[in-house]
C-alpha positions in Angstrom: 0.0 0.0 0.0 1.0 3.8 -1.0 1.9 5.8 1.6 1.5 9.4 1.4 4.1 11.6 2.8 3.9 15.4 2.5 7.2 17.1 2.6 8.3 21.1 2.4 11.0 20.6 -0.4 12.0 24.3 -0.9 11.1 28.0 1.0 7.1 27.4 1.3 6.7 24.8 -1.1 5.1 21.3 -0.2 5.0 18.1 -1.3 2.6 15.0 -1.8 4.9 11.9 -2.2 3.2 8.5 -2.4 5.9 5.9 -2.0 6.3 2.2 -1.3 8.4 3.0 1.7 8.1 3.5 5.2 8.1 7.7 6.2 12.1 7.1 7.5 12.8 5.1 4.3 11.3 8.1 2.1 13.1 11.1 4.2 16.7 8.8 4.3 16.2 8.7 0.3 15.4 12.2 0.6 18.6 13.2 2.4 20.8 11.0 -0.2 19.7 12.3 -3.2 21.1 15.7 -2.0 24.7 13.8 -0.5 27.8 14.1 -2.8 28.8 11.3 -5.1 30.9 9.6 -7.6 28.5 12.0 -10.1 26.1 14.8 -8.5 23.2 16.7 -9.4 23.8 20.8 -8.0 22.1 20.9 -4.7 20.8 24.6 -6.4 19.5 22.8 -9.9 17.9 20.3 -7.6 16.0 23.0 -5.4 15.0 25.0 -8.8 14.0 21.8 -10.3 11.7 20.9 -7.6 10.4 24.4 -7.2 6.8 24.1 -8.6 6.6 20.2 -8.1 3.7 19.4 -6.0 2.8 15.6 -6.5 6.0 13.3 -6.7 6.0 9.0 -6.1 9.3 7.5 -4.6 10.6 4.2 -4.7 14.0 2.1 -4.2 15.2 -0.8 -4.6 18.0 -3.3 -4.2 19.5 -5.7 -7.1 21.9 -8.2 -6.6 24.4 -10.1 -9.0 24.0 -10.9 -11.4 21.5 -8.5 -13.3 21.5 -6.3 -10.2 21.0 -2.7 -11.8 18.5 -4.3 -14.6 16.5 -5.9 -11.5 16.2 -2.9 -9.5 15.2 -0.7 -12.9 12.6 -3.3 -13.5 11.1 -3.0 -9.4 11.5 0.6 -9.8 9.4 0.5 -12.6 6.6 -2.6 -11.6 6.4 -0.4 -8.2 6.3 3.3 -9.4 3.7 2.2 -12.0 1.4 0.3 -9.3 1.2 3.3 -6.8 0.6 5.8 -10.0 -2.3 3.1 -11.2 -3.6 3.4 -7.4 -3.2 7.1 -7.0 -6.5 9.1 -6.2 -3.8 11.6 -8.4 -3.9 9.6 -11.4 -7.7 9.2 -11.4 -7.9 13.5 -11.5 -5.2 13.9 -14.2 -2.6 15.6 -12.0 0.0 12.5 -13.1 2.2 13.7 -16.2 5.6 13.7 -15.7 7.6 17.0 -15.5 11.4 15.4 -13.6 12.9 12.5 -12.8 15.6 12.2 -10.3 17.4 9.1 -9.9 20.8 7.9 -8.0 22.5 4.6 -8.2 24.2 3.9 -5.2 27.0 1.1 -4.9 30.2 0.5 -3.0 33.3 2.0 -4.0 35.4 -0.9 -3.0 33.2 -3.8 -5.0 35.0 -5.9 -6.9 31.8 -5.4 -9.2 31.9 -1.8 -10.3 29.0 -0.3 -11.7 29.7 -0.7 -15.5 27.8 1.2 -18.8 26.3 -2.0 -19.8 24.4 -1.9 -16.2 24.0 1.8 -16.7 22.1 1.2 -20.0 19.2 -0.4 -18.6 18.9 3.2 -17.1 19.5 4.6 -20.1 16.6 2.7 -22.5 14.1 3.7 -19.4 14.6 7.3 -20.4 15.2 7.3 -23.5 11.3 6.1 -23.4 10.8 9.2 -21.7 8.5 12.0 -23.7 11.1 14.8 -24.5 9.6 17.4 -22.1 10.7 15.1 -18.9 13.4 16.6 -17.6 15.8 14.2 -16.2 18.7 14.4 -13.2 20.9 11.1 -11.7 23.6 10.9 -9.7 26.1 7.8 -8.6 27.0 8.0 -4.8 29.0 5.5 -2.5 27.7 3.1 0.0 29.9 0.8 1.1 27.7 -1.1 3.0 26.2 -2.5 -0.3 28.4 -4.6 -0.8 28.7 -6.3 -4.5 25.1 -4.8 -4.5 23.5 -1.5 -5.7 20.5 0.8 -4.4 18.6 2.8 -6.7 16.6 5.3 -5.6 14.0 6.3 -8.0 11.5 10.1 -7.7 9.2 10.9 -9.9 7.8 14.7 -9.8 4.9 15.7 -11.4 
């Protein structure tokens, strides 16, 4: 079941996110998109970006070897779609896509690094995308992963 979170993501501005995870799961997902990576997104492009967003769905997920980026792409996807299908939003035409912000997080000691083949699975999702989504990853570290990876997946609309 959806939960729905509201959170004030810039000076005054709130926002409805339905997400698969638990209220700490959501604000910890929060807090790392913003934390400093391998690649980043500008903490000041992220608060303009998110500036007139008011309905947004978060989810994460986990893959393991072997197709571990593929796998979490493809729960990302079953999940984000299930909670949009579900949303009162959805029902009232609020749900078109305006920003996607995504990070993949791994560890920097894996013997497994995160490689463009696994990145491409990312890649095919938006290049799906209708041309007016605007679109923002970043790659962090977490070495508690392991040979795994953590993707953590918001949708804004």
């Amino acid at each position: 079941m959806a939960e729905n979170t509201n959170f004030q993501v810039a000076d005054g501005i709130n926002c409805a996110i339905l997400s698969n995870l638990t209220l700490m799961e959501t604000y910890q997902n929060i807090l790392e998109l913003d934390k400093s990576g391998y690649i980043d997104v500008e903490p000041s492009d992220l608060e303009s970006s998110l500036g007139d967003i008011r309905y947004a769905v978060m989810a994460s997920a986990i893959g393991k070897m072997p197709n571990r980026l593929s796998d979490a792409m493809d729960t990302i996807s079953e999940t984000t779609s299930s909670i949009c299908r579900s949303s009162s939003w959805y029902e009232h035409g609020k749900l078109s896509e305006k920003l996607i912000i995504f990070k993949v997080l791994c560890s920097r000691d894996s013997k497994y690094p995160i490689t463009a083949d696994e990145l491409s699975y990312i890649y095919k999702y938006i290049s799906d995308l209708p041309d007016k989504v605007e679109v923002k990853w970043s790659v962090g570290d977490d070495p508690s992963l392991g040979e795994k990876v953590k993707l953590i997946f918001l949708t804004c609309f």
